[in-house]
One Martini backbone bead per residue (centre of mass of N, CA, C, O) as a GRO file, in nm:
protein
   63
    1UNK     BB    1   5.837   1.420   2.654
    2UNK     BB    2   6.132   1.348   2.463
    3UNK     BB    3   6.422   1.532   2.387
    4UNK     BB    4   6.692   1.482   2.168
    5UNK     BB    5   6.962   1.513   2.047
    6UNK     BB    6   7.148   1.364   1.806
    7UNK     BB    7   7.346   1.219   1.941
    8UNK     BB    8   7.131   1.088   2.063
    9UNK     BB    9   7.005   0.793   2.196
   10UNK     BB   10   6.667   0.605   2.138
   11UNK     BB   11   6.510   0.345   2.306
   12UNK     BB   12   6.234   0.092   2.296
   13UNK     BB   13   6.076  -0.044   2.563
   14UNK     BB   14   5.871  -0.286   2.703
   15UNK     BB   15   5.696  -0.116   2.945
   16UNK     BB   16   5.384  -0.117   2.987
   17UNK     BB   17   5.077   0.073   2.921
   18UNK     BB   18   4.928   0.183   2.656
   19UNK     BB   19   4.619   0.433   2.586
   20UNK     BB   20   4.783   0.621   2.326
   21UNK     BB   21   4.852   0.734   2.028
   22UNK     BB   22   5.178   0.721   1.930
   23UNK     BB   23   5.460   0.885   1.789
   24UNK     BB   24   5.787   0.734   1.723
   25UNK     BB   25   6.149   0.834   1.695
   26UNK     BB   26   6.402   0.592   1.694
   27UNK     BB   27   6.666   0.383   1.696
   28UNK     BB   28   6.529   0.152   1.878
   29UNK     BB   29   6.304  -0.158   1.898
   30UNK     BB   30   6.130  -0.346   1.997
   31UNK     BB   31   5.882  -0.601   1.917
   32UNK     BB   32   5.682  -0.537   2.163
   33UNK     BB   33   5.714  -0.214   2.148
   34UNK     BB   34   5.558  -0.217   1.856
   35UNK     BB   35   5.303  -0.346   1.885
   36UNK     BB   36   5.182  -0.175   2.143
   37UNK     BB   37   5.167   0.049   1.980
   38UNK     BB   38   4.976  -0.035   1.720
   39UNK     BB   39   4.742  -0.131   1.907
   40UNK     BB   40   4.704   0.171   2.015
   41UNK     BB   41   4.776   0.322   1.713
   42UNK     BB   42   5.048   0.371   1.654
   43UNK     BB   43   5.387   0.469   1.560
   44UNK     BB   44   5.723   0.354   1.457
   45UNK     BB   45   6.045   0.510   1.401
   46UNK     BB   46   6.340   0.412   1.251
   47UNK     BB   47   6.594   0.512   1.217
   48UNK     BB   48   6.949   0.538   1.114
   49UNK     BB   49   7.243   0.480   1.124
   50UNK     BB   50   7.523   0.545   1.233
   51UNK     BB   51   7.803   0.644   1.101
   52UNK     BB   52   8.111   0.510   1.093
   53UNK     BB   53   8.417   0.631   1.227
   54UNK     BB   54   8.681   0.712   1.094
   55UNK     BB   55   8.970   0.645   1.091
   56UNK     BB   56   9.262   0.780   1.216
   57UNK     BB   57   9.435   0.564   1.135
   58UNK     BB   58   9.649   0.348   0.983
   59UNK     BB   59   9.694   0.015   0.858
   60UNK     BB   60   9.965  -0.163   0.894
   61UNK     BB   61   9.978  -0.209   0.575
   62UNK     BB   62   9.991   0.143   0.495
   63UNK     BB   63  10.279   0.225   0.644
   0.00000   0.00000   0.00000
C-alpha cells in the first residue's frame, strides 16, 4: 500500500504482472496499466486534475 498526502500525486504505469484485483486511485494512469489492472480483476479510478494556481502578479495588459 502506498498512501500519499492530497499534494502529492501518483501515476501507474505498466511494469510487471498484477495476479489480484485491486483498486487504484490516482493522477493518471497509462493504457497499459489500466488494461492489465482490469484483466486482473481491479478497477483504476482517476482523480481530477488539480486547479491551476491562479496568477499571482496582473497581466501586462490590466497594469
Amino acid at each position: 500500500m502506498i498512501l500519499l498526502t492530497p499534494s502529492q500525486r501518483a501515476r501507474l504505469l505498466a511494469n510487471g504482472e498484477l495476479k489480484a484485483g485491486a483498486t487504484f486511485v490516482v493522477a493518471g494512469a497509462s493504457k497499459a496499466a489500466v488494461e492489465a489492472v482490469e484483466k486482473a480483476g481491479g478497477k483504476v479510478d482517476i482523480l481530477p486534475a488539480k486547479p491551476k494556481a491562479e496568477r499571482w502578479y496582473k497581466p501586462k495588459a490590466e497594469r
